[in-house]
C-alpha positions as CSV (number, residue, x, y, z in Angstrom):
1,X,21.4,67.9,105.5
2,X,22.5,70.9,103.3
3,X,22.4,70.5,99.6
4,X,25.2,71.0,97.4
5,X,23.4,73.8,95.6
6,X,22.4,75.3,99.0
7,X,26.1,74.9,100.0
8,X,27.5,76.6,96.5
9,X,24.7,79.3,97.0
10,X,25.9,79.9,100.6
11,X,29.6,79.6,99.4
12,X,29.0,82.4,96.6
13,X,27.1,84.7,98.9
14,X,29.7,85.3,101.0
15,X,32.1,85.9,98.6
16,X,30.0,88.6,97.2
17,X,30.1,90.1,100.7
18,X,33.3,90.1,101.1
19,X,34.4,91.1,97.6
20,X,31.6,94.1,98.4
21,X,33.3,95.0,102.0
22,X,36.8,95.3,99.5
23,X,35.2,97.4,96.7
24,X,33.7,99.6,99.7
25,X,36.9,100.4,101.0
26,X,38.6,100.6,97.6
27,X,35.8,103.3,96.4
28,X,36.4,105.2,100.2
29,X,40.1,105.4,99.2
30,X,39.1,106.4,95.7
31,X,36.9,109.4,97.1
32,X,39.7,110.5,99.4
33,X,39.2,109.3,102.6
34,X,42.7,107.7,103.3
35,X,44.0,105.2,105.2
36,X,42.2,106.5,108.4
37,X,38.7,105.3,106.6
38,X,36.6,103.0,109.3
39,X,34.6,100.3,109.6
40,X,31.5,102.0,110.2
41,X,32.2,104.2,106.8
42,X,33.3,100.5,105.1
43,X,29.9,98.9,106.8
44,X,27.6,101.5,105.2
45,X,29.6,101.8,101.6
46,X,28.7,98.2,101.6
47,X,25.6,98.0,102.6
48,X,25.9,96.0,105.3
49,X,26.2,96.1,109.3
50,X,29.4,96.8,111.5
51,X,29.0,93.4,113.1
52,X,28.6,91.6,109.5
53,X,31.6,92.9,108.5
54,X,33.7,92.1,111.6
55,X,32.7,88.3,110.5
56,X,34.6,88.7,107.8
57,X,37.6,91.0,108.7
58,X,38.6,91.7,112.5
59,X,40.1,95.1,111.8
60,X,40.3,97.7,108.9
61,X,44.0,97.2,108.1
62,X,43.1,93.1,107.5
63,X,40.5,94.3,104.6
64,X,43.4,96.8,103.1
65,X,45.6,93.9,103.1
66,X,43.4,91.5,101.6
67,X,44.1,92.0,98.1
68,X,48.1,90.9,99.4
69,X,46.6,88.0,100.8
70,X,44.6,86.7,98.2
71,X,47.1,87.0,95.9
72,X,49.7,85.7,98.0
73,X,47.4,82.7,98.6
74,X,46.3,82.1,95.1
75,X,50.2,81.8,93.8
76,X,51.3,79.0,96.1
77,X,47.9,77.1,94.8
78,X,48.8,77.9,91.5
79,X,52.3,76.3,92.5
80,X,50.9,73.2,94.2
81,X,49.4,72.0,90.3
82,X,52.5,72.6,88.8
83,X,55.3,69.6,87.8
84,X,57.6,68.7,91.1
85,X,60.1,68.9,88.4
86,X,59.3,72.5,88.0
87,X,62.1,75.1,89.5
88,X,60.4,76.9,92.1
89,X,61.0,80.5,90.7
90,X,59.5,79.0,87.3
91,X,56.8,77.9,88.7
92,X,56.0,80.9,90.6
93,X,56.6,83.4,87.3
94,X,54.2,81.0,85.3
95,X,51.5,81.3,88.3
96,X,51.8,84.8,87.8
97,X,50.5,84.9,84.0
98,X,46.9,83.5,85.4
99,X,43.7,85.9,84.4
100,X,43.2,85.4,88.3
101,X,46.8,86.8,89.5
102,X,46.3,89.4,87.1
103,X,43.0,90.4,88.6
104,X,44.4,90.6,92.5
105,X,47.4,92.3,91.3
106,X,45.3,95.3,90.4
107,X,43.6,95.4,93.6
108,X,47.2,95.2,95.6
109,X,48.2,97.7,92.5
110,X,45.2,100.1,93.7
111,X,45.1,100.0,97.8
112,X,48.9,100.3,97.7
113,X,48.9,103.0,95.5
114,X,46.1,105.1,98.0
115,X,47.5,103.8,100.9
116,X,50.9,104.9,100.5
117,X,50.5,108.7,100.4
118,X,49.1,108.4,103.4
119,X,51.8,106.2,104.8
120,X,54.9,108.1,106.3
121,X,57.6,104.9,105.9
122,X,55.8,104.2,102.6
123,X,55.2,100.2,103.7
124,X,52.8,98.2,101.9
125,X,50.3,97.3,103.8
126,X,51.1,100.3,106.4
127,X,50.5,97.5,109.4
128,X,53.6,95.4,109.5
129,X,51.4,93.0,111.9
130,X,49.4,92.3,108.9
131,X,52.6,92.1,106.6
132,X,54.1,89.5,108.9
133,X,51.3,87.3,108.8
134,X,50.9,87.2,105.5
135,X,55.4,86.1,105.4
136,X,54.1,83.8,107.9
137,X,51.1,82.2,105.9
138,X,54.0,82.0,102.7
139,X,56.4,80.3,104.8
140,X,53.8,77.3,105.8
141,X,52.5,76.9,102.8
142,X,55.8,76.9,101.1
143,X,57.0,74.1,103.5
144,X,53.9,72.2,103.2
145,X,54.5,72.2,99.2
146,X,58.6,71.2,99.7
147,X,58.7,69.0,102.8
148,X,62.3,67.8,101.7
149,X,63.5,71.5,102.3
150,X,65.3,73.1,105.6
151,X,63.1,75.7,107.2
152,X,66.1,78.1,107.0
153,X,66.0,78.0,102.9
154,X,62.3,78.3,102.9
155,X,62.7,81.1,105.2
156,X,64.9,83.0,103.0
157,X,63.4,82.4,99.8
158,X,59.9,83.4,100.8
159,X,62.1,86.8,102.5
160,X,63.5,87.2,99.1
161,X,60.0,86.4,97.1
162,X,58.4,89.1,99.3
163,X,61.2,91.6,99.2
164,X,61.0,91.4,95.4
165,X,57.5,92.0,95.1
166,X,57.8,95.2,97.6
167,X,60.7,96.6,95.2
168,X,58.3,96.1,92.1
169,X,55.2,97.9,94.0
170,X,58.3,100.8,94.8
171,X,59.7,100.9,91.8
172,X,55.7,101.0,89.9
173,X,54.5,104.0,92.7
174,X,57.7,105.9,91.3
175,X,56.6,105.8,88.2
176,X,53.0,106.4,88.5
177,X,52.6,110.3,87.1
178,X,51.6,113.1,89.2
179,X,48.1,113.0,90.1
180,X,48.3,116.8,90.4
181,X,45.3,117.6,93.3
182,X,42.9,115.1,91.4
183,X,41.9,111.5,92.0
184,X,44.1,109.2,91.1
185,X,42.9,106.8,88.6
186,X,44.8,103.4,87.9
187,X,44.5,102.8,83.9
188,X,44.4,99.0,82.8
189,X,48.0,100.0,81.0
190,X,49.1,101.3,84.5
191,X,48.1,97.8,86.7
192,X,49.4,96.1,83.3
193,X,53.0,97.6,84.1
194,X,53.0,96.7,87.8
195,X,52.3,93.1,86.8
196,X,55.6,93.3,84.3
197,X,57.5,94.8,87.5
198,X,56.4,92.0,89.5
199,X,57.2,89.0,86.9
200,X,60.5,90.6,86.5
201,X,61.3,90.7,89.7
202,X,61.2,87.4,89.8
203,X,63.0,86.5,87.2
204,X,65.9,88.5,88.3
205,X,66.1,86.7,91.7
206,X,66.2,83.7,89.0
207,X,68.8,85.1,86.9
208,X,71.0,86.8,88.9
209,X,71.9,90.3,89.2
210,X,74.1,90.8,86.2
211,X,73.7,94.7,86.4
212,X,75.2,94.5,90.3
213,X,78.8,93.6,90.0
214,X,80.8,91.7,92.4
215,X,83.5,94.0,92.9
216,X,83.3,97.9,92.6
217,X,84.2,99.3,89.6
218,X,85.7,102.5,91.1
219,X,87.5,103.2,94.4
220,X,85.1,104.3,97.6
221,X,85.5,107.7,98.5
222,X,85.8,108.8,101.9
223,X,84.0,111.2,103.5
């Protein structure tokens, strides 16, 4: 029988493994190497072996999307402790203000920001696979959390949710100044103004669009 501290022990080292495999490939990006980094290159920046690694991630482009996942993951937890008489969107903006969101935000703030020079449609993460499952994993967990909803709402909002947070991370990159031929480096301000982008974002799916009006304000011109 395994002891609880054995267990806990067990539990923390591999969290230290993984969170070591993500710094590895954060400081690869960092030094230049690009999205084509491997996991060999990840595997020695970690200090670890190829085949430890593939216990924890099965390809490269799963360890560059972690940070999405994780933080993904830890908002619909941070939902399930919240009121049932909570709106959904209020919920989600509140789960958003945690120390812990804060903290994954600025690792999806960081890989994205490497990740998409080197990305020619400019998709975060640049494997839609991986962007898919992660829509996927939303969508259960969402449904899970309101069983009393239609598949086709939770479908949509979890579309909308994502789509939200992808025009914050666009709307932050555009905004991020020049690097100018030297390493980017992500200030606490700058990560601090991707997280405003992203609560915003939500709260304009929550209160409407009232810069977007309804009807066009001046005739279309043809071409």
């Amino acid at each position: 029988m395994i002891s609880l501290s054995v267990g806990n022990r067990r539990e923390k080292n591999k969290q230290a493994t993984l969170q070591a495999i993500v710094a590895a490939a954060s400081d690869l990006l960092h030094e230049g190497h690009g999205a084509g980094i491997t996991a060999t290159q990840i595997a020695e920046a970690a200090g670890i072996s190829r085949r430890t690694l593939f216990n924890y991630f099965p390809t490269v482009d799963a360890i560059l999307s972690y940070p999405l996942h994780a933080v993904l993951e830890t908002m619909v937890e941070s939902i399930n402790e919240l009121t049932d008489t909570m709106p959904l969107i209020e919920a989600i903006v509140l789960a958003l203000k945690s120390d812990e969101v804060a903290k994954l935000l600025g690792q999806v703030a960081l890989f994205g920001a490497y990740l998409k020079t080197d990305s020619p449609t400019g998709c975060y993460p640049a494997n839609m696979d991986e962007w898919q499952i992660a829509t996927t994993d939303v969508i259960q967990r969402v449904a899970r959390r309101y069983p009393q909803a239609d598949s086709f709402s939770i479908r949509v909002f979890t579309h909308a949710i994502l789509g939200a947070g992808q025009a914050a991370f666009d709307e932050w990159i555009e905004r991020l100044p020049s690097p100018n031929g030297s390493p980017m480096e992500l200030s606490d301000e700058l990560v601090a103004e991707f997280h405003h982008l992203i609560t915003q974002a939500m709260k304009t799916l929550d209160e409407g669009f009232a810069a977007l009006p309804t009807t066009a304000a001046l005739p279309l011109q043809e071409d």
